[in-house]
C-alpha positions as CSV (number, residue, x, y, z in Angstrom):
1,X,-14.5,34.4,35.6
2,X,-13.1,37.1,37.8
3,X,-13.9,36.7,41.4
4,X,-17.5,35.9,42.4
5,X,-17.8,36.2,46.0
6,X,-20.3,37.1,48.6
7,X,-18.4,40.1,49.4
8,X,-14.8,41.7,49.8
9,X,-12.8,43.4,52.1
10,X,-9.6,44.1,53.8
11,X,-9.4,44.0,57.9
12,X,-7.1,44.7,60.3
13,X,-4.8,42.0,62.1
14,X,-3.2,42.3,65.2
15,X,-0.3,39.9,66.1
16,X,-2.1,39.1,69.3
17,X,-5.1,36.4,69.3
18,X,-5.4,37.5,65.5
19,X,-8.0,39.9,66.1
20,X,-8.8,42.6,63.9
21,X,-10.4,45.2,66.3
22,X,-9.9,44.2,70.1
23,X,-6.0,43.4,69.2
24,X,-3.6,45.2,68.0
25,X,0.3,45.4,67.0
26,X,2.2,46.8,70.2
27,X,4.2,49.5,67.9
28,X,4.9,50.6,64.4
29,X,7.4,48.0,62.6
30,X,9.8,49.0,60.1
31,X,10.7,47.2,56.9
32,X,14.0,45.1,57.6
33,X,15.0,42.8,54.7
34,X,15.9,39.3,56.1
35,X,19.9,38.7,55.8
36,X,21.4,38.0,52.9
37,X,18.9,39.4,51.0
38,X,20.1,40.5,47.3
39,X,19.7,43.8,47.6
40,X,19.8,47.1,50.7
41,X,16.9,48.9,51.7
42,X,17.0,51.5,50.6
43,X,19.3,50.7,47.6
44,X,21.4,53.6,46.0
45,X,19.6,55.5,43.5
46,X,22.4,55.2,41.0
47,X,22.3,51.5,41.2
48,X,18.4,51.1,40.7
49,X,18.6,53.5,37.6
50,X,21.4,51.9,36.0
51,X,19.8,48.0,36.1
52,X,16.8,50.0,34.5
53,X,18.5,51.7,31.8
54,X,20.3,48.6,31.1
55,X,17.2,46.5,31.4
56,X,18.7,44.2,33.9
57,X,15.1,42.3,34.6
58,X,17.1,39.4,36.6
59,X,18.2,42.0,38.9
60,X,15.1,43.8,39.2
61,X,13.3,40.9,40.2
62,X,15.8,40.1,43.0
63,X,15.5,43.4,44.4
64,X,11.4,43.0,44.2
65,X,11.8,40.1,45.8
66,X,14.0,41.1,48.7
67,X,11.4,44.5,49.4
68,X,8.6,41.2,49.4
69,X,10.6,39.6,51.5
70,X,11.0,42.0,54.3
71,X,7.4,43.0,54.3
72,X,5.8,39.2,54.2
73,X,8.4,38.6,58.0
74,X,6.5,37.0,60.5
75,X,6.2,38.5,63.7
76,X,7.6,36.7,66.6
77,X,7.8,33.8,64.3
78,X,3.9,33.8,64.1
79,X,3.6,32.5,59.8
80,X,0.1,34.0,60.4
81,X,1.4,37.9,60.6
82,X,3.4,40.1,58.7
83,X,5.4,42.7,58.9
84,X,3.4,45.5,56.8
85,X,0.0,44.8,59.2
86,X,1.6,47.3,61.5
87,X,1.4,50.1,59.3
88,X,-0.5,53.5,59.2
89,X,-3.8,53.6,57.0
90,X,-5.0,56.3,55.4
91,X,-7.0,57.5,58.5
92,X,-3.7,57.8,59.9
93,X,-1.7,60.0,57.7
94,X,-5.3,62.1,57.4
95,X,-5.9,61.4,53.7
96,X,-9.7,59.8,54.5
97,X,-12.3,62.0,55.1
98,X,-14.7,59.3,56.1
99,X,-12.3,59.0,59.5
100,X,-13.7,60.4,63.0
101,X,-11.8,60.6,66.5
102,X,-8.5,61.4,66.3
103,X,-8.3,61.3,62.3
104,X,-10.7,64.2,62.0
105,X,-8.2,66.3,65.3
106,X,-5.2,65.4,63.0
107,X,-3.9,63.5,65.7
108,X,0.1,63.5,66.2
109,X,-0.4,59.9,67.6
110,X,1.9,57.7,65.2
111,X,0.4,54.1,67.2
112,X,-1.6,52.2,64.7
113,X,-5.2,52.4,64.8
114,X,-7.3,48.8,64.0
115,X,-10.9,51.2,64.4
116,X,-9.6,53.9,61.9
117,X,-7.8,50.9,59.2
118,X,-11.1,49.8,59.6
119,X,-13.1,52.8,58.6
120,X,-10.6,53.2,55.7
121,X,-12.2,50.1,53.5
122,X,-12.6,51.2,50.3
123,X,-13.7,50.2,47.0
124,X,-10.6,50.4,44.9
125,X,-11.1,54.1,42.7
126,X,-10.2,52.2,39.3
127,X,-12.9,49.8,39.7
128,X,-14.9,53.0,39.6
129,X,-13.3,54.8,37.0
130,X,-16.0,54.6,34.0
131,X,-18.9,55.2,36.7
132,X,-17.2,58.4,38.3
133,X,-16.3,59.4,34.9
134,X,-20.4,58.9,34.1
135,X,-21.5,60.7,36.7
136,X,-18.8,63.8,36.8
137,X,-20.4,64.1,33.0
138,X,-24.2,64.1,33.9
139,X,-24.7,60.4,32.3
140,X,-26.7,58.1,34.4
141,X,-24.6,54.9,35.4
142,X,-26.0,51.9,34.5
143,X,-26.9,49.2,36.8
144,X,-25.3,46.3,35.7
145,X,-21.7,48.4,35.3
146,X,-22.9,49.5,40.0
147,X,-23.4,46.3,40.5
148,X,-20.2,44.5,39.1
149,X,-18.0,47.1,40.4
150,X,-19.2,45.8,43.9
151,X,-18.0,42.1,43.5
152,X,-14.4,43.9,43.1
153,X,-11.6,43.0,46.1
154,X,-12.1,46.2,49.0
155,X,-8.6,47.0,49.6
156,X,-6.5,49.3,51.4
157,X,-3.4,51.3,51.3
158,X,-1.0,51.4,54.1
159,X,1.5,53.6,54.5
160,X,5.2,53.3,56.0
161,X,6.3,55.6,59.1
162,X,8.4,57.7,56.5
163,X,5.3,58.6,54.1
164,X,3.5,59.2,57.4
165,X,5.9,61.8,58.1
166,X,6.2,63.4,55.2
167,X,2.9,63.6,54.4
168,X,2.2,65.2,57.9
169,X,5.1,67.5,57.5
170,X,4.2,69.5,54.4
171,X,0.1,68.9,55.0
172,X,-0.5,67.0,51.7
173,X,-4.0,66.0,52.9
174,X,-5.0,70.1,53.1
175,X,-6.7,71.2,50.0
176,X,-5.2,74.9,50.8
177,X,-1.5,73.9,51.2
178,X,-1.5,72.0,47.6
179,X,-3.4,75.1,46.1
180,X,-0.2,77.0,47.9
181,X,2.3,74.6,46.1
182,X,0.2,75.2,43.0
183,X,0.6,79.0,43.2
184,X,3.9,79.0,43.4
185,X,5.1,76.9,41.0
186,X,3.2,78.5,38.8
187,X,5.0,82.1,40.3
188,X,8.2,80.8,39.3
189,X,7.4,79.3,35.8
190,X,8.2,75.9,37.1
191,X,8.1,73.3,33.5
192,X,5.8,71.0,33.7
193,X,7.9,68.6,34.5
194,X,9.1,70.2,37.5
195,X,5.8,70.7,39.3
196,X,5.7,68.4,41.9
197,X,4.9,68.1,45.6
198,X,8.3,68.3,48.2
199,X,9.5,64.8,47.2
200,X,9.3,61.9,49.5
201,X,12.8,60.4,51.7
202,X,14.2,57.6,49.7
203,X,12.6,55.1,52.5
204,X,9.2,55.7,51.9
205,X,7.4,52.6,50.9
206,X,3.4,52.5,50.1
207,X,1.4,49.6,49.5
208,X,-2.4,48.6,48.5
209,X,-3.7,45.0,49.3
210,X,-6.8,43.4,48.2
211,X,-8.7,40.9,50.0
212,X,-11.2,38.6,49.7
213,X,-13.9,37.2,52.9
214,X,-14.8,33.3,52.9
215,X,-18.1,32.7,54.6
216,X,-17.8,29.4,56.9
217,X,-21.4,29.0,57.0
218,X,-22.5,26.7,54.5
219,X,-26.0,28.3,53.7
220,X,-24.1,31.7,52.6
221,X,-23.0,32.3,49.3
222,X,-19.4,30.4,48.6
223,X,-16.5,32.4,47.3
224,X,-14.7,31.6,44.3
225,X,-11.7,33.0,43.3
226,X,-10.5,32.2,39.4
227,X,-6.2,32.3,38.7
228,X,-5.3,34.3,36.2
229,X,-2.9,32.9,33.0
230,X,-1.1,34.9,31.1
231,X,1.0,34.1,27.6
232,X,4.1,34.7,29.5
233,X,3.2,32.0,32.4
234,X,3.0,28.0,30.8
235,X,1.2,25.6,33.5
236,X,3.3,22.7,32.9
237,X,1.4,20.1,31.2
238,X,-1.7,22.1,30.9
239,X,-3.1,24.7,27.9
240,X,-3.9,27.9,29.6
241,X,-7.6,28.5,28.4
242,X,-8.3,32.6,29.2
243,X,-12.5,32.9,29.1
244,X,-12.0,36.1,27.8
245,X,-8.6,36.8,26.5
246,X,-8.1,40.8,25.6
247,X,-7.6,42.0,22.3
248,X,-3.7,41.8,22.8
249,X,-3.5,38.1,24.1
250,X,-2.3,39.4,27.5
251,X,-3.7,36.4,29.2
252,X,-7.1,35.9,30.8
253,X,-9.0,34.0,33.8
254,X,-8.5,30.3,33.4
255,X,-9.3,27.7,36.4
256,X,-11.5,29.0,39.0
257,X,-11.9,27.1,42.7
258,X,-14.3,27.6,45.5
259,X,-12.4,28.3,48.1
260,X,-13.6,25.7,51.1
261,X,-13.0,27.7,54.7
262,X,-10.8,24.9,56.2
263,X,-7.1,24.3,57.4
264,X,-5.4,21.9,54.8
265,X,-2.7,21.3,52.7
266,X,-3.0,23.5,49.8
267,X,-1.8,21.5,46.6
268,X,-4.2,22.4,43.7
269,X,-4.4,19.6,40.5
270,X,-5.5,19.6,37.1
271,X,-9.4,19.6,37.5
272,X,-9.7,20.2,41.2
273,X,-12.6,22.7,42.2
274,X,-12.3,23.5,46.1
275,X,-9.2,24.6,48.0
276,X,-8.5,25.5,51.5
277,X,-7.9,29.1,52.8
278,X,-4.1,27.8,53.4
279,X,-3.9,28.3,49.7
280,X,-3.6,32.4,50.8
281,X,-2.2,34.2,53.4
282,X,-5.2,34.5,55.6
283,X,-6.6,34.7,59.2
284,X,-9.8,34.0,60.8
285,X,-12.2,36.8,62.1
286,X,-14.1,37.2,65.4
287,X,-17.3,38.2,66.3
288,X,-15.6,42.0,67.2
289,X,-14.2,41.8,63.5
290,X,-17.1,41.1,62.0
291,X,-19.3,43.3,64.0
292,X,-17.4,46.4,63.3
293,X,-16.8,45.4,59.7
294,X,-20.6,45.2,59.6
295,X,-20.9,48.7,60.3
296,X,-19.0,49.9,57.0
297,X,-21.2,50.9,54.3
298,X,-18.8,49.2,51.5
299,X,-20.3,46.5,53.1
300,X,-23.9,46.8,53.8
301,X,-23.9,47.5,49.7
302,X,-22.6,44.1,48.9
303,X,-25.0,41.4,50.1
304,X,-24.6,39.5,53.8
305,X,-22.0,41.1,55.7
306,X,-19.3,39.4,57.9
307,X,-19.9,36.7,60.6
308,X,-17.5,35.7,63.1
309,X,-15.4,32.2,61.8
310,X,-15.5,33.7,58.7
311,X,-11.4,34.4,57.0
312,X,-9.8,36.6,55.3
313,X,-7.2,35.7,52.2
314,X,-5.1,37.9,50.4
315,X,-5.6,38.0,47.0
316,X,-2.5,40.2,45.8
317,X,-0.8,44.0,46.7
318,X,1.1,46.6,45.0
319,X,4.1,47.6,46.5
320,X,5.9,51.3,45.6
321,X,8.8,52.5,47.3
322,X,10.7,55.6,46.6
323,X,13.9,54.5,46.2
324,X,14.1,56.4,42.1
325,X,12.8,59.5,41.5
326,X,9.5,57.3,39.5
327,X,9.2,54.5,42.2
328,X,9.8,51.5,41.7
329,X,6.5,49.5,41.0
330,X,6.2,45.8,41.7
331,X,2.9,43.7,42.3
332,X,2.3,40.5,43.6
333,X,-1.0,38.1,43.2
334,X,-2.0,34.8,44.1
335,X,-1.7,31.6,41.5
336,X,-3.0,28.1,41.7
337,X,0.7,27.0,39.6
338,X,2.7,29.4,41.6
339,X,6.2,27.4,40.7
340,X,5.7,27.7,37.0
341,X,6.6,30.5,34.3
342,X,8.2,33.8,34.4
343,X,6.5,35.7,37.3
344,X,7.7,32.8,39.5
345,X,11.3,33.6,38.9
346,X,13.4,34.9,41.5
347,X,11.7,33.9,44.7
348,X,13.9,33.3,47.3
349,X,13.8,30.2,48.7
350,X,13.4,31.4,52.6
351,X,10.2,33.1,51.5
352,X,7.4,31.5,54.2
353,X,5.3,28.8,52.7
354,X,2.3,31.0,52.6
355,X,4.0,33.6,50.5
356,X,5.3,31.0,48.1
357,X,1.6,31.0,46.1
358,X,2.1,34.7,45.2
359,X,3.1,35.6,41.6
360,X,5.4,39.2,41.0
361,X,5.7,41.7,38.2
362,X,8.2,44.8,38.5
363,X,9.0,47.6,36.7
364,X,11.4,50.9,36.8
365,X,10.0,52.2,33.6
366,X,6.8,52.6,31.8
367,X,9.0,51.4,28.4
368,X,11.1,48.9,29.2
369,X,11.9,46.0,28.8
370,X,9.7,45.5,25.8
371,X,7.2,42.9,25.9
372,X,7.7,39.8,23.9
373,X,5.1,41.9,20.9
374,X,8.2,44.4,20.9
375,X,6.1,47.3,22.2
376,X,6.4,49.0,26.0
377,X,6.4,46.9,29.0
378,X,3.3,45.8,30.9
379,X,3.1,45.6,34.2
380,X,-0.5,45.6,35.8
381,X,-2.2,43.3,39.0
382,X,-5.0,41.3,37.5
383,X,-7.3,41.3,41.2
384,X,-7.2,45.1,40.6
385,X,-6.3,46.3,36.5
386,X,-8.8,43.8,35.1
387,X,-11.5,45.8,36.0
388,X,-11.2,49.1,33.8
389,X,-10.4,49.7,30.5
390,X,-6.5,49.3,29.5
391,X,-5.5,47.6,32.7
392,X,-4.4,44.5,31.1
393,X,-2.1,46.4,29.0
394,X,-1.2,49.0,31.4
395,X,1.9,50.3,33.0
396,X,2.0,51.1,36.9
397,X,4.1,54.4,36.2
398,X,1.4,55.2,33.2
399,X,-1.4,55.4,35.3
400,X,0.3,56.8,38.5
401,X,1.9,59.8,36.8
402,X,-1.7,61.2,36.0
403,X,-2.2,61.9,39.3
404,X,-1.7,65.6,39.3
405,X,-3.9,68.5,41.1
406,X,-6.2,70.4,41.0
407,X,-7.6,68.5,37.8
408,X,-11.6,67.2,39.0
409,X,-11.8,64.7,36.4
410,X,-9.9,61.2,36.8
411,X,-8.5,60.3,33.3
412,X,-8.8,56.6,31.4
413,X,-5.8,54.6,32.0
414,X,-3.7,55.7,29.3
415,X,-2.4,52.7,26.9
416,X,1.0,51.6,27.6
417,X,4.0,53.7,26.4
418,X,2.3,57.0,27.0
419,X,4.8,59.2,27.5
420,X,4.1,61.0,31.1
421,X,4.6,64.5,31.8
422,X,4.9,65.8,28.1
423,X,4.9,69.7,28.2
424,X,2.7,69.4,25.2
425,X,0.3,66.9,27.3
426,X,-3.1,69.4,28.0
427,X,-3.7,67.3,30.9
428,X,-1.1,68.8,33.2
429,X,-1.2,72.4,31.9
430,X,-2.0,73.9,35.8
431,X,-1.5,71.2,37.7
432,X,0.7,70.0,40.2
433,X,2.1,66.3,40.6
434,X,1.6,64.5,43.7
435,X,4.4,61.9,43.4
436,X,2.4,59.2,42.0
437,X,0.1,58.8,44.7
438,X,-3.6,58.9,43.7
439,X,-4.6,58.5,47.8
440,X,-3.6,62.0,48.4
441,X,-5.3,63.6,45.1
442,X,-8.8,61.2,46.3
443,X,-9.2,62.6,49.2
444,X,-8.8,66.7,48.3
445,X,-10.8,65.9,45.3
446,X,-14.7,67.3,45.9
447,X,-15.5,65.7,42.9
448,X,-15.0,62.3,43.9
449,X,-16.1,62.6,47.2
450,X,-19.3,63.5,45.8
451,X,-19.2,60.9,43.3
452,X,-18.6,58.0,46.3
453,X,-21.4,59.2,48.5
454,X,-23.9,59.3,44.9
455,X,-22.3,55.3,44.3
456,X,-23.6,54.4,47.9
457,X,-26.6,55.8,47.9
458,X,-27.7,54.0,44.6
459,X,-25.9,51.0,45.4
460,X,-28.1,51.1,48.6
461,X,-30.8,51.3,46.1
462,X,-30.1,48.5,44.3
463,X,-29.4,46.2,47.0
């Protein structure tokens, strides 16, 4: 079991009262990694590629952990904020058409915006992947496959003050500037390889969180959130028991918990069923919250809507910074056993107790280090990749690197240890790579802007 939920989302959170629209954070914040962390921000490029190439995991954890670190700081010592809830959304750096006001004038304003994070709630794109591909071929789209896609985590990508920049600076969200870039790489005879967007500074960080709402009122449908094992992560004393495992053995749900909207020490046993929100990184919504929330499609399509009282919990993010040509790629999700087994190694000690239920995989390569089978390394979020095709044996950089323009059709993830950018790869004969980043390819994309606004319309249907 997956999540079952009532509905999901991600909101806003200013430091002040906790609010997610009448509050907000005073200024942008900047990542600053606490002292004594492992590793710089931004670490030399030499230094990251040579821990890859020598498949140094120890060290790539440490560093992972110290980028986790500075983003999960409280703010004026508040354990209920973090850092990265003062970044831009995608409203902000003008990759969301669905944005009005200031989004729509392009703005200069760099000042947060709780209205436009807001408006930027989104049904993950790879949850949709098999529908969009239905549709873009003229196939009707099941029911069952609309309505499952719906109980997914809404997330939301945010955005540091150096991708703002950049992405402002050379126009990435206009359509007519990357068919510029296009043409004249294709001028020069740029390789494939070589056709790419003005790279990002070395400082530019990118996440995607995923959330989850707990109803307080007892008459609305209970959220249940299930921890996922995997064969690399042993609950001591326990047989991991995956409903489902995938054909590769790559793990699978195992214990599932309501989770019980209440303060309390979060401490989950052997054959306990309910846990508190503590159990997460979380905050409570008010009525402003819920009542703009309210207002979002995403969630008029997925059963009762927000009430004020209701919280918010974290249920894992992706974090990329461009520190390496490729990224570097790590994810983080919450666990029930969050001491025990591999993706537990590493964490720093000074972490805040919230953070400390929170699981990481990293990787600098889509080949290495080999997992324990002997074939290329997996690294994959199981709130988000357990939803298509492949994502339990996926690679971060696999997936990423297929985001290329002007190309209308999104392709399946590709299996793990597919090579990326091969000259002899059809995919990208044409097309121009947008660094990894599917957010600015979504929103130029008429194809999947028309795909999103058919998925409403039907899911509206269904309802």
């Amino acid at each position: 079991m997956r999540l079952a939920v009532s509905f999901v989302l991600m909101l806003w959170v200013g430091f002040t009262g906790r609010s997610g629209v009448a509050q907000q954070f005073n200024a942008y914040l900047p990542l600053v990694l606490p002292a004594g962390s492992a590793y710089p921000f931004p670490t030399e490029e030499t230094r990251l590629i040579d821990m890859r190439n020598r498949q140094q995991v120890c060290k790539m954890r440490a560093h992972a952990w110290a980028i986790f670190s500075g983003l999960t700081q409280p703010v004026d010592g508040r354990s209920d904020t973090a850092v990265f809830e003062s970044w831009f959304t995608k409203c902000d750096v003008f990759l969301n058409l669905k944005c009005s006001g200031a989004s729509n004038a392009k703005s200069k304003g760099e000042a947060p915006n709780t209205v436009k994070l807001i408006q930027a709630l989104e049904i993950p794109p790879q949850v949709l992947a098999e529908a969009e591909d239905l549709f873009l071929s003229g196939e009707p789209i099941a029911p069952a496959l609309l309505k499952e896609a719906a109980k997914a985590p809404l997330a939301i990508v945010l955005y540091n003050q150096e991708a703002l920049r950049h992405i402002r600076k050379y126009r990435l969200w206009d359509s007519c500037e990357l068919d510029s870039i296009n043409r004249e790489l294709a001028l020069l005879g740029s390789p494939i390889t070589e056709r790419e967007i003005p790279s990002f500074p070395p400082k530019t960080v990118v996440l995607k969180t995923e959330w989850a709402i707990v109803p307080h009122d007892p008459q609305a449908p209970p959220l249940y959130v299930s921890a996922w094992d995997t064969r690399r992560v042993f609950i001591k004393g326990e047989a991991s028991s995956p409903d489902t495992p995938p054909p590769d053995g790559h793990g699978g749900w195992a214990r599932t918990y309501l989770v019980d909207p209440i303060e309390g020490k979060c401490d989950p046993k052997t054959g306990d069923q309910r846990i508190p929100v503590s159990c997460f990184f979380h905050f409570k919504l008010t009525d402003q919250d819920a009542q703009a929330a309210n207002q979002l499609v995403n969630l008029r399509i997925v059963r009762n809507g927000a009430s004020g009282g209701d919280y918010a919990i974290l249920l894992g993010l992706h974090v990329i910074t461009r520190e390496i040509p490729d990224w570097t790629w790590s994810t983080f999700w919450w666990h029930d056993h969050p001491n025990d087994g591999l993706y537990a190694e590493g964490r720093p000690d000074t972490l805040p107790p919230l953070w400390r239920h929170y699981l990481m995989d990293t990787t600098l390569s889509m080949r290495t280090p080999a997992e324990s089978d002997g074939k290329e390394k997996i690294c994959f979020n199981p709130y988000l990749e357990t939803w298509q095709k492949n994502g339990v044996s996926s690679n971060c950089i696999n997936c990423h690197s297929r985001s290329v323009y002007p190309t209308v059709k999104i392709p399946p993830i590709p299996w793990r240890g597919e090579a990326h950018r091969f000259p002899q790869d059809s995919y990208y004969c044409g097309e121009t790579g947008l660094s990894f980043l599917w957010s600015i390819r979504d929103n130029v994309s008429e194809s999947h802007q028309r795909f999103l606004q058919a998925w409403y319309q039907l899911m509206l249907q269904l309802r």
